[in-house]
KOLMARTI-354903 format. One record per residue: residue in three letters; x, y, z of N, C-alpha, C in turn. Coordinates in steps of 0.05 Angstrom, whole numbers, plus 5000, padded with zeros to 4 digits. Layout:
ALAXYZXYZXYZ
...
***
This chain:
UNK501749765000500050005000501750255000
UNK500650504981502250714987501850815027
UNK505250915025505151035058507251305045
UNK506151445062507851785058508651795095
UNK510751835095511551975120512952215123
UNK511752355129512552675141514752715166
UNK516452855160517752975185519253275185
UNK521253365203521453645200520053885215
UNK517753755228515853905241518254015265
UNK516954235283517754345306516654685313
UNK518354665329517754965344519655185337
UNK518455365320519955595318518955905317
UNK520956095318519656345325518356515306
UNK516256675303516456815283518556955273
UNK518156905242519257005223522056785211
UNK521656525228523956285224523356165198
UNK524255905193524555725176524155455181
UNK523355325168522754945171521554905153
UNK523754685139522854525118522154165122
UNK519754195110519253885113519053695092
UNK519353495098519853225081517353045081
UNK516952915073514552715054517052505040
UNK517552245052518051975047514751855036
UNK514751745012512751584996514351324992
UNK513251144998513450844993510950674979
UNK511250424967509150294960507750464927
UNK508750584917507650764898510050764868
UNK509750864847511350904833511151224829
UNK512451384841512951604855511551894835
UNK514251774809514052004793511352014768
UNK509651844774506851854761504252034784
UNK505752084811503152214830504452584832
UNK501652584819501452894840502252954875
UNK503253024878504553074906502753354919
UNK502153344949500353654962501953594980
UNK501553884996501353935027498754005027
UNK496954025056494854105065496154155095
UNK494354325121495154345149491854345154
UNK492554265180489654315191490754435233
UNK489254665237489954755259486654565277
UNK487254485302485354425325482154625315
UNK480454505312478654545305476954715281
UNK478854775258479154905237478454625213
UNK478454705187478154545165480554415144
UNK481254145139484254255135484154365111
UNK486554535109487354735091489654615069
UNK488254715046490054765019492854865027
UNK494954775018497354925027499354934995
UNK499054794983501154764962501354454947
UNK501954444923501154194909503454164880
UNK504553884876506754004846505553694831
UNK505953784809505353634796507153404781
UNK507353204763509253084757510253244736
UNK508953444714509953554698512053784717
UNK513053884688515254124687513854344702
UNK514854424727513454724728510854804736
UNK509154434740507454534756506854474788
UNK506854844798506254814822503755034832
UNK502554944845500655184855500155254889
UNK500155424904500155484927497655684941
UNK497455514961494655734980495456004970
UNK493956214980494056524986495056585006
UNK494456335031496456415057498856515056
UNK500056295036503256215033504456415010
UNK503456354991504156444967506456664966
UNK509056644965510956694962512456704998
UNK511456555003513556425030514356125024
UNK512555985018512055675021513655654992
UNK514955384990516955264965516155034968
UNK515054894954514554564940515854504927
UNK517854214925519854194903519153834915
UNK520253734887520153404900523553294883
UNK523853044890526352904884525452624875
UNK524852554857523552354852525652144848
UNK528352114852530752064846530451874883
UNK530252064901529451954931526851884946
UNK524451924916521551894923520552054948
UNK521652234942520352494971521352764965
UNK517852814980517353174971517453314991
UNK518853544987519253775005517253955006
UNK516654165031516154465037517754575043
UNK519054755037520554975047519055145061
UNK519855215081517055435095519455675107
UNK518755895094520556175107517556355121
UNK518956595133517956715140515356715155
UNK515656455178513256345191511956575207
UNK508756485212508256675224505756425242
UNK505256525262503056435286502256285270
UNK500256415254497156275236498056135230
UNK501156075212501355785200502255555225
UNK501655505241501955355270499355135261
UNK500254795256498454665249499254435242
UNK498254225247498853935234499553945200
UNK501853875196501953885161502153615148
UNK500653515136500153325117500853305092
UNK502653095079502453015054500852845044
UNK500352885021498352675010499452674974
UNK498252524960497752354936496652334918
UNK496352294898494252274878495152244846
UNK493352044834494751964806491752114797
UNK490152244800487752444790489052574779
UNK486852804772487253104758487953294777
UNK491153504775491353644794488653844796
UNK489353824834487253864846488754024873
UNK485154144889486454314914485254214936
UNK483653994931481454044960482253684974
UNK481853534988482653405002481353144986
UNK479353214975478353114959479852924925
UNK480653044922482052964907485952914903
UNK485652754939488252614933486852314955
UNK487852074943487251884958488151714981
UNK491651844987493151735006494851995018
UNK495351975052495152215067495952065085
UNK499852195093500852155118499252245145
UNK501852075164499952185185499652485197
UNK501552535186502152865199505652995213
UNK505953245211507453285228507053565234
UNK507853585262506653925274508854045267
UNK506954375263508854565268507854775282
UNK509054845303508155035322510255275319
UNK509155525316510455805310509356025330
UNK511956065346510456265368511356495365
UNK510056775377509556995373513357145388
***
C-alpha cells in the first residue's frame, strides 16, 4: 500500500524557517501528483501547496504564496516544503498526501495522506 511519512515538524519563532519532508513508499512516485494540506485544532484542513509530475507545475494557498516552496526529488521518492517567513497562523498539523487524479486543491482529490507532522510558531 502507498505510505507517505512526514517529518521536520517543530517549534519555531516568528519569522523562522522549517522545511519538511514527505518519504512515499509502495507507489511508483513520479506518476503522483504530490500536496501539502495543514489543519489547525478545530479549523478545516487547509489547501497549502501541490506540484505536479509535469515541468513547472506548482500551485500554492494565498496564505503562503510566496513564502512556502514545494519541490520533489523523485530520484529519493520524497517531497519537500520549504517554509520561510513563519508566522503564528501557520501553526498546524501538516500533511502530505497523493494522487494519480487530475491536479487538484481540496482534500478531495488526493487518495493517500500521511499521518502528519506539527508545526508550532510562536509569537
Amino acid at each position: 500500500q502507498v505510505q507517505l511519512v512526514e517529518s521536520g515538524g517543530g517549534s519555531v519563532q516568528a519569522g523562522g524557517s522549517l522545511r519538511l519532508s514527505c518519504a512515499a513508499s509502495g507507489l511508483t512516485f513520479r506518476w503522483y501528483n504530490m500536496g501539502w494540506f495543514r489543519q489547525a485544532p478545530g479549523k478545516e484542513r487547509e489547501f497549502v501547496a501541490v506540484i505536479s509530475y509535469s515541468e513547472g507545475g506548482t500551485y500554492y494557498g494565498d496564505s503562503v504564496q510566496g513564502r512556502f516552496t514545494i519541490s520533489r526529488d523523485n530520484a529519493k521518492n520524497t517531497v519537500y516544503l520549504q517554509m520561510n517567513s513563519l508566522k503564528p497562523e501557520d501553526t498546524a498539523a501538516y500533511y502530505c498526501a497523493a494522487s494519480r487524479a487530475r491536479m487538484g486543491y481540496t482534500v478531495h482529490d488526493f487518495g493517500s495522506w500521511g499521518q502528519g507532522t506539527q508545526v508550532t510558531v510562536s509569537s
